[in-house]
TIROLO-823741 format. One line per field, with one value per atom (N, C-alpha, C): chain; residue in one letter; y, x, z; residue number from 1; atom name. Coordinates in Angstrom, 2 decimals. Each point is the difference from the previous one (the first is absolute). Layout:
c	[A,...]
r	[A,...]
yy	[Y,...]
xx	[X,...]
zz	[Z,...]
k	[NUM,...]
a	[CA,...]
REM end
This chain:
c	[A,A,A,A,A,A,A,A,A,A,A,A,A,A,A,A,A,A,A,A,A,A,A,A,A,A,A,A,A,A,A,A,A,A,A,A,A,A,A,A,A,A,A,A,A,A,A,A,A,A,A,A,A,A,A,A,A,A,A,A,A,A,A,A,A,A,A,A,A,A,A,A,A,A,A,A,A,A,A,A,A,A,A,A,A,A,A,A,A,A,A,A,A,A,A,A,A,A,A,A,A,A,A,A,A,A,A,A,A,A,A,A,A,A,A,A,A,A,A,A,A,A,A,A,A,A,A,A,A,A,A,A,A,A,A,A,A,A,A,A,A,A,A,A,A,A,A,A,A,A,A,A,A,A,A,A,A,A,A,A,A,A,A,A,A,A,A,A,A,A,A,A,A,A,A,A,A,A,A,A,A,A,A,A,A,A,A,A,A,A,A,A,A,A,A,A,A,A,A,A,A,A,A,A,A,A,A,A,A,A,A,A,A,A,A,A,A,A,A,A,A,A,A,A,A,A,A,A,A,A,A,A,A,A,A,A,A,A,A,A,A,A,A,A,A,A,A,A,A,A,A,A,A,A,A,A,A,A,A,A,A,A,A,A,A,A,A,A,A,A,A,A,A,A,A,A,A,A,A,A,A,A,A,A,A,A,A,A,A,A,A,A,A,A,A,A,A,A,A,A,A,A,A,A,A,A,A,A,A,A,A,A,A,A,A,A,A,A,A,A,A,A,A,A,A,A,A,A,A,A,A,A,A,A,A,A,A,A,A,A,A,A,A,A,A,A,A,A,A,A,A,A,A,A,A,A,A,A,A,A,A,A,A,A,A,A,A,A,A,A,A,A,A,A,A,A,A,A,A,A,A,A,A,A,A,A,A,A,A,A,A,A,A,A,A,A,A,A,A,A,A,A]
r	[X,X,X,X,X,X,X,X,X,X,X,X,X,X,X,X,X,X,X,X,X,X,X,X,X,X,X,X,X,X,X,X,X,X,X,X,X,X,X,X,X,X,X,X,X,X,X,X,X,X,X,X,X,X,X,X,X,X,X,X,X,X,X,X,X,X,X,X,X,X,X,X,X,X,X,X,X,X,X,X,X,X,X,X,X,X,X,X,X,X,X,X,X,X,X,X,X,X,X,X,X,X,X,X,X,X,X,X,X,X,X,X,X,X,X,X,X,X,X,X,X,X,X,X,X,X,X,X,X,X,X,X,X,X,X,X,X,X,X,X,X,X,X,X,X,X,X,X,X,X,X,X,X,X,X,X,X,X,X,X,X,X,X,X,X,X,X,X,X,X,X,X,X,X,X,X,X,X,X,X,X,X,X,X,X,X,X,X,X,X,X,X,X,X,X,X,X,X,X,X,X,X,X,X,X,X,X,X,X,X,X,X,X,X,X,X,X,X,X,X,X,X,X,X,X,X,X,X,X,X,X,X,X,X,X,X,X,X,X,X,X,X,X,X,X,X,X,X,X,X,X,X,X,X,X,X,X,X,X,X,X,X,X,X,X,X,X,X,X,X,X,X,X,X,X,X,X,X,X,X,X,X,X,X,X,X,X,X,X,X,X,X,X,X,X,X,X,X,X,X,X,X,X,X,X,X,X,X,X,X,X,X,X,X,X,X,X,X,X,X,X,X,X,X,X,X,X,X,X,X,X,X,X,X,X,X,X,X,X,X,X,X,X,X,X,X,X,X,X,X,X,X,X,X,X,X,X,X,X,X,X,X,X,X,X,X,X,X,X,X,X,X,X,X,X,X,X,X,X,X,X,X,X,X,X,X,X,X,X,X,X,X,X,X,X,X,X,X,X,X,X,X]
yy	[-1.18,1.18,1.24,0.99,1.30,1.14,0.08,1.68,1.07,1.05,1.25,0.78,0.55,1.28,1.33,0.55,1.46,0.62,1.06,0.75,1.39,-0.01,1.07,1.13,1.30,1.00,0.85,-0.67,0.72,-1.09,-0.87,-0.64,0.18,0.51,0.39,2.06,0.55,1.07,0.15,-1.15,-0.31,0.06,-0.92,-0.37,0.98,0.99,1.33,1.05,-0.09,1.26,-0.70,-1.54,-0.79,0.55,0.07,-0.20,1.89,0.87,1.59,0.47,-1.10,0.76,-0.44,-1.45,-0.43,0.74,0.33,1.03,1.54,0.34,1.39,-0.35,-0.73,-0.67,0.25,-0.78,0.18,1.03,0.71,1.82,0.80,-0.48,0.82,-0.19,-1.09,-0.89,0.35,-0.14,0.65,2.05,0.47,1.23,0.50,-1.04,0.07,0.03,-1.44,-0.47,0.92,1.33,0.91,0.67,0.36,0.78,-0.91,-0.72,-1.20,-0.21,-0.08,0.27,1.26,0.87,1.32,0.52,-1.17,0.38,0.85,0.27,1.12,-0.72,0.76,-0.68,0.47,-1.17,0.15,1.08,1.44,0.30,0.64,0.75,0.32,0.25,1.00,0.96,-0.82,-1.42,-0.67,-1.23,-0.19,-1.24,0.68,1.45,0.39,0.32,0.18,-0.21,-1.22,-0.94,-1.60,0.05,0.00,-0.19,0.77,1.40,0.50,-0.43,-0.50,-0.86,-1.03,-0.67,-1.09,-0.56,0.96,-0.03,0.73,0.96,0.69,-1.36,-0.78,-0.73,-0.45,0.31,-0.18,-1.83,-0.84,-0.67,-0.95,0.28,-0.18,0.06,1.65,0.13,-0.51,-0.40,-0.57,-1.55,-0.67,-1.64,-0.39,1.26,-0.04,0.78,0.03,0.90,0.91,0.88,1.15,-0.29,-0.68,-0.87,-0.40,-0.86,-0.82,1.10,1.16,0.80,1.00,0.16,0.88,-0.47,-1.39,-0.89,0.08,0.40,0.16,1.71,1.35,0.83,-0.37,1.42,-0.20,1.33,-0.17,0.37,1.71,1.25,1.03,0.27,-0.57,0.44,-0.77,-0.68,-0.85,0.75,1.08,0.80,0.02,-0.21,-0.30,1.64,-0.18,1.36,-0.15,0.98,0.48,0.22,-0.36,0.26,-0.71,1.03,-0.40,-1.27,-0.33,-1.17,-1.16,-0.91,-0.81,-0.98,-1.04,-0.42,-1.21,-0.11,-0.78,0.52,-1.82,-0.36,-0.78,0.29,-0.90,-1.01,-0.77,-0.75,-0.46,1.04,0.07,-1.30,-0.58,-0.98,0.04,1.38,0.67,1.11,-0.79,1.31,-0.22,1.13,-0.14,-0.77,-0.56,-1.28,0.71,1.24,-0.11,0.89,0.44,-0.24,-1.10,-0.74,-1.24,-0.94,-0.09,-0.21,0.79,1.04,1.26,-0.67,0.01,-0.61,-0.91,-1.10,-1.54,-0.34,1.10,0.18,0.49,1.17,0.18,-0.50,-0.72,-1.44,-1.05,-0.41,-0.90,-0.01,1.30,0.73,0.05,0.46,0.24,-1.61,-0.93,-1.18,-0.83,0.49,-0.55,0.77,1.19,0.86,-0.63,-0.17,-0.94,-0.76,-1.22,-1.26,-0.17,1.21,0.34,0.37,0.90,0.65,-1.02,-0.83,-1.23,-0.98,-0.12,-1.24,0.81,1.64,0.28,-0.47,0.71,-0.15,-1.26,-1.07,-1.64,0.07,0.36,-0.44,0.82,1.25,0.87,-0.81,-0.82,-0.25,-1.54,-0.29,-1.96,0.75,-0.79,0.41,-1.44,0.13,-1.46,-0.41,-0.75,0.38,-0.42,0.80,-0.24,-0.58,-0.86,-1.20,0.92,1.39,0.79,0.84,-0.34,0.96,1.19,0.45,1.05,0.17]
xx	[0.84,-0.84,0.89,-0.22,0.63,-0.32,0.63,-0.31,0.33,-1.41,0.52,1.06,0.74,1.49,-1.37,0.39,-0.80,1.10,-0.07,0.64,0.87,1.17,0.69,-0.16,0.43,-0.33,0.62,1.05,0.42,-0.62,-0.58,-0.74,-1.29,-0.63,-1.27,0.22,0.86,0.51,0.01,0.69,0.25,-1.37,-0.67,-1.43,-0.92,0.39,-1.13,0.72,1.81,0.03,-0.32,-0.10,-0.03,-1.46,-1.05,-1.30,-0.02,0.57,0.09,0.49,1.00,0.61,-0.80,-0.94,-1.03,-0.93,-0.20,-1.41,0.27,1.17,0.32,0.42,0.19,0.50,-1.11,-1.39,-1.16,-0.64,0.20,-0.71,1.01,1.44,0.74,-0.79,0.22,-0.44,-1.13,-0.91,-1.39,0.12,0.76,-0.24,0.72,1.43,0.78,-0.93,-0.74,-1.06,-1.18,-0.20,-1.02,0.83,1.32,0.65,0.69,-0.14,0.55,-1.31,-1.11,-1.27,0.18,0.09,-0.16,1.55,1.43,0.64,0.90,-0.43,1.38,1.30,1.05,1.60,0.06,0.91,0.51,1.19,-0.62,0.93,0.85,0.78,0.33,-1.19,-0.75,-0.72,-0.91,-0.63,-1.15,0.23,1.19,0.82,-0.34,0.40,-0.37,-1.13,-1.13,-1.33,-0.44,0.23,-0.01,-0.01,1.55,0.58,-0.82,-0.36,-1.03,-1.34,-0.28,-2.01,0.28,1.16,0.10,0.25,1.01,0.00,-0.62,-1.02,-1.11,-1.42,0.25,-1.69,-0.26,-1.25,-0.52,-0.09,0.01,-0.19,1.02,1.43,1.00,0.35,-0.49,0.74,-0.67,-1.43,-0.84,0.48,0.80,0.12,1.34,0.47,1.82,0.48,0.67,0.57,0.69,0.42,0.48,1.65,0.48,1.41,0.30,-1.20,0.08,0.04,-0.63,-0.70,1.63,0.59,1.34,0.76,0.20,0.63,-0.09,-1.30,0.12,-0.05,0.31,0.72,1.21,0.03,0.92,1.14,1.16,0.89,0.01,-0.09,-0.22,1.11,1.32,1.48,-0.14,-0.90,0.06,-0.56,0.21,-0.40,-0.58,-0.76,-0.04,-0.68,0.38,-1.02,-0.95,-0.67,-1.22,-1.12,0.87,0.00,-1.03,-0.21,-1.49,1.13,1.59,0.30,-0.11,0.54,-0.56,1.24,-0.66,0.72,1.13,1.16,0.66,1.55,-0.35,1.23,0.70,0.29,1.38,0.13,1.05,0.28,0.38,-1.26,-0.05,-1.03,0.23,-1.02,-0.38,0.43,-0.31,-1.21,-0.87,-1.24,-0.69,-0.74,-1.23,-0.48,-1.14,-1.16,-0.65,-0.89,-1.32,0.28,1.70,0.84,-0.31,0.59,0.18,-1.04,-0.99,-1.26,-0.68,0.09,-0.79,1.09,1.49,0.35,-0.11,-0.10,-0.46,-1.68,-0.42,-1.14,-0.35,0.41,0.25,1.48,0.71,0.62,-0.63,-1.45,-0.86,-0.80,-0.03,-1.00,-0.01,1.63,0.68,0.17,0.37,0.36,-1.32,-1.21,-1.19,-0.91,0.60,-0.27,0.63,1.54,1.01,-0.60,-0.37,-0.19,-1.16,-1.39,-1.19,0.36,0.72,0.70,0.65,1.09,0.25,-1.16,-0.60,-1.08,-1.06,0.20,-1.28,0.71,1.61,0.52,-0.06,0.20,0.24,-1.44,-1.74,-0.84,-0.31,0.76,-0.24,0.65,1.41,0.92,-0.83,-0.47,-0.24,-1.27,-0.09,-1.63,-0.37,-0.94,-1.24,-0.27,-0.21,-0.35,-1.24,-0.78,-1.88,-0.76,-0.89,-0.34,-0.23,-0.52,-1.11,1.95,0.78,1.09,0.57,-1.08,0.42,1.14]
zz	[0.00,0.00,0.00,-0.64,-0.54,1.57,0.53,1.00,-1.22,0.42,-0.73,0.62,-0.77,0.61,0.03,1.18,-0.21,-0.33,-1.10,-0.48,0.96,-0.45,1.21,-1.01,0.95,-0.34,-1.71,0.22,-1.48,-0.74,0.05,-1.27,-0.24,1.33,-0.11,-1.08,0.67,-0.52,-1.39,-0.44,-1.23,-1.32,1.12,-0.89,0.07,0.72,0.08,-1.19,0.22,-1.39,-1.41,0.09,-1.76,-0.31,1.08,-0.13,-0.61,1.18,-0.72,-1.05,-0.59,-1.02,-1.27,-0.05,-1.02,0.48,0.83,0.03,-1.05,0.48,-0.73,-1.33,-0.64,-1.23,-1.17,0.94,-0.78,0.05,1.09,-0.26,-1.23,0.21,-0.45,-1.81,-0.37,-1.25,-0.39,1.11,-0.49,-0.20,0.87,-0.79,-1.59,0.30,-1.70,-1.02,0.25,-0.49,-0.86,0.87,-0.84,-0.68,0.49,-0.85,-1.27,-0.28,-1.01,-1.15,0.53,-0.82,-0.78,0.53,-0.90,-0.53,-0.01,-0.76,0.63,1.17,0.65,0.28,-0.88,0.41,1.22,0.51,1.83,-0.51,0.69,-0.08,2.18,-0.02,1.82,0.40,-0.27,0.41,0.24,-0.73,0.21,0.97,-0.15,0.56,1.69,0.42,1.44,-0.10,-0.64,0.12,0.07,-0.34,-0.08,2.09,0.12,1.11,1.40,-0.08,1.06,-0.37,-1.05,0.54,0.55,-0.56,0.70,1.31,0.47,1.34,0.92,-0.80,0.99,0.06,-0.80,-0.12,1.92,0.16,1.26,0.01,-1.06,0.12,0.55,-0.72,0.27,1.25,0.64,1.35,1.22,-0.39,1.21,-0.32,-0.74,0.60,0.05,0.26,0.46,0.81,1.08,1.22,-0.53,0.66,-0.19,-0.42,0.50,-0.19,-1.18,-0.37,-1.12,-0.92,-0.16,-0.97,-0.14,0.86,-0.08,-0.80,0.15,-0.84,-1.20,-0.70,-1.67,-0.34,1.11,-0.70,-0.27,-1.01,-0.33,0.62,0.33,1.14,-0.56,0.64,0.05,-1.22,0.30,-1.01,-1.46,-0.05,-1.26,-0.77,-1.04,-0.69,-1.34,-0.85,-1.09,-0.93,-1.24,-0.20,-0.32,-0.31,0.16,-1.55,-1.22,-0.88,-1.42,-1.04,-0.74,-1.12,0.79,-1.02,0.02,-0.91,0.32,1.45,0.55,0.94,-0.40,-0.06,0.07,1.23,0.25,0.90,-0.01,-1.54,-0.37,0.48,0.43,0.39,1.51,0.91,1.44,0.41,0.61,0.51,1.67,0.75,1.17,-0.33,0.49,-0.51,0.95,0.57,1.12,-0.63,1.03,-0.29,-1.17,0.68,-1.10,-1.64,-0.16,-1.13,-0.20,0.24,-0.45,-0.74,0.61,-0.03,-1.56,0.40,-1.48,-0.96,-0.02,-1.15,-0.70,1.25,-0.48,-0.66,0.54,-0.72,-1.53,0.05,-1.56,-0.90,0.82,-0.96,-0.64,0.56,0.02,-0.97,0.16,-0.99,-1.41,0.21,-1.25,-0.62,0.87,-0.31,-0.99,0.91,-0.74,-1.46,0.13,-1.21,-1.10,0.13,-0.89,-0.69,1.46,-0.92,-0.73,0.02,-0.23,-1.47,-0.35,-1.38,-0.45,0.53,-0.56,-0.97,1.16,-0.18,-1.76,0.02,-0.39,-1.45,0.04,-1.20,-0.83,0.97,-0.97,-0.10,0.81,-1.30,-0.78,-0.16,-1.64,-0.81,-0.01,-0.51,-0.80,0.86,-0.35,-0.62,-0.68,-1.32,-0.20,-0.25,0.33,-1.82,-0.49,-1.30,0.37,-0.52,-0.31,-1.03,0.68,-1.61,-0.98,0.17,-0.97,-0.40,-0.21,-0.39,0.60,0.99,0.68,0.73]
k	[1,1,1,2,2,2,3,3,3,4,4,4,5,5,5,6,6,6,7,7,7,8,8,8,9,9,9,10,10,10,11,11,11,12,12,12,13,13,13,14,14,14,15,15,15,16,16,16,17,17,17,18,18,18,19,19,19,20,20,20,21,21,21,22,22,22,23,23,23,24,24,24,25,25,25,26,26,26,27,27,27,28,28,28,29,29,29,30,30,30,31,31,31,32,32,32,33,33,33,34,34,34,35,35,35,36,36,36,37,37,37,38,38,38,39,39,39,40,40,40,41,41,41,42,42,42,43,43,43,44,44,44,45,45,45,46,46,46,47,47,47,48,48,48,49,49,49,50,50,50,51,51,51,52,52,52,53,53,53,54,54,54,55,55,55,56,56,56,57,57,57,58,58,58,59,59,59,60,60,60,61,61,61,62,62,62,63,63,63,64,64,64,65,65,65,66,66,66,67,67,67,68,68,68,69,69,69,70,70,70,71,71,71,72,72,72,73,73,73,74,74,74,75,75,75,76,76,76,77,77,77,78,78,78,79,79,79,80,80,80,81,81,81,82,82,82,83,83,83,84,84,84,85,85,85,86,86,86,87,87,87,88,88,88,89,89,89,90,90,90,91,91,91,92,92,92,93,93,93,94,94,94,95,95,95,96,96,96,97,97,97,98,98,98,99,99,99,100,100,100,101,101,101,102,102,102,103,103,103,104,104,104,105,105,105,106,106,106,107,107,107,108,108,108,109,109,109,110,110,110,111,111,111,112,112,112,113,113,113,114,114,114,115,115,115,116,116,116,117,117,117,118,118,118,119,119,119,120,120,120,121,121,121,122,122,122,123,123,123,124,124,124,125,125,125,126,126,126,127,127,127,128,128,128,129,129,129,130,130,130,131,131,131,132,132,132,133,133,133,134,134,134]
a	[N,CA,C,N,CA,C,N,CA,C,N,CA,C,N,CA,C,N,CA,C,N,CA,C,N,CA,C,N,CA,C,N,CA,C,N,CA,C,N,CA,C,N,CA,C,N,CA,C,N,CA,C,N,CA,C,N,CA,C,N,CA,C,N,CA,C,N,CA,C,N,CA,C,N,CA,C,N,CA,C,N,CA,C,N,CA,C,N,CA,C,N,CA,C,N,CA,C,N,CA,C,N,CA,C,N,CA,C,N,CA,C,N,CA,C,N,CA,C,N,CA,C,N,CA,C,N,CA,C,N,CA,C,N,CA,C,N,CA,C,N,CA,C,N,CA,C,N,CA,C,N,CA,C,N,CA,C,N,CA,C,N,CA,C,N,CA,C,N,CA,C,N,CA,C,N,CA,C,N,CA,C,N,CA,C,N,CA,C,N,CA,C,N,CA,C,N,CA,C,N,CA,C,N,CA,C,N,CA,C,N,CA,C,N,CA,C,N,CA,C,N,CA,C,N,CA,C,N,CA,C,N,CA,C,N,CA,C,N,CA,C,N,CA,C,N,CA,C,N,CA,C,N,CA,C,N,CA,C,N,CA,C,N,CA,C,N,CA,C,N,CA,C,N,CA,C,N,CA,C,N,CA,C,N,CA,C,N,CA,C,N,CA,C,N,CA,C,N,CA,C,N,CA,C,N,CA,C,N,CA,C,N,CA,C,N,CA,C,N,CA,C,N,CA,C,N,CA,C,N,CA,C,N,CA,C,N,CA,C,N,CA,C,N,CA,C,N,CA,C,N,CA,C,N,CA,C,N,CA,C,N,CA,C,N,CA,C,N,CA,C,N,CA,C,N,CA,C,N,CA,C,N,CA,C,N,CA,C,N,CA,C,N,CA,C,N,CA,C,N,CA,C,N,CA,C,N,CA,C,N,CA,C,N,CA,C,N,CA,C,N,CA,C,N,CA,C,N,CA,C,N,CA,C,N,CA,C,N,CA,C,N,CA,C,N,CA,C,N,CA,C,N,CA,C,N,CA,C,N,CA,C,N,CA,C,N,CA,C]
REM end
């Protein structure tokens, strides 16, 4: 017969920021999300509009402590600008969360637009022949 382990504190810890950071993942995603419908490039300026709904949502902050919630600003010195360009970060793979998140989102995006234009091209390309000649 199996005894359960009750979980110690940094593992319980653990499983509360995995659970906050998929919670903010999908708000983050869902707001990219409207802005991805209507075509707006990520650019700074939207990327920190992205970043303050997201971490203002009431919904967010009522099923996570105040602790947990510090944890996904982003650090006062970490500066980014502010700007109507577009966002790239090279070849940085240190990015706040809900960066991170808005990018991976409209990577996704972009990824499924691709293979959508892909897909549309091979059936313009393949032609059917029609009994009637058409």
């Amino acid at each position: 017969m199996q005894t359960s382990r009750i979980p110690n504190e940094q593992e319980l810890a653990a499983l509360r920021f995995q659970a906050a950071a998929r919670d903010l993942e999908q708000i983050v995603r869902n707001i990219a999300q409207r802005y991805i419908a209507q075509q707006v490039p990520l650019s700074w300026r939207l990327l920190h509009a992205i970043e303050a709904e997201a971490l203002a949502d009431l919904g967010f902050a009522s099923r996570h402590d105040m602790l947990m919630l510090g944890l996904f600003q982003r650090p006062g010195d970490l500066a980014y600008p502010e700007t109507d360009e577009t966002v790239d970060f090279g070849q940085s793979n240190a990015l706040p969360a809900v960066f991170a998140f808005a990018v991976s989102a409209y990577e996704r995006a972009a990824q499924g637009a691709d293979a959508a234009q892909r897909e549309a091209q091979q059936r313009r390309a393949v032609k059917r022949p029609r009994a009637w000649g058409g």
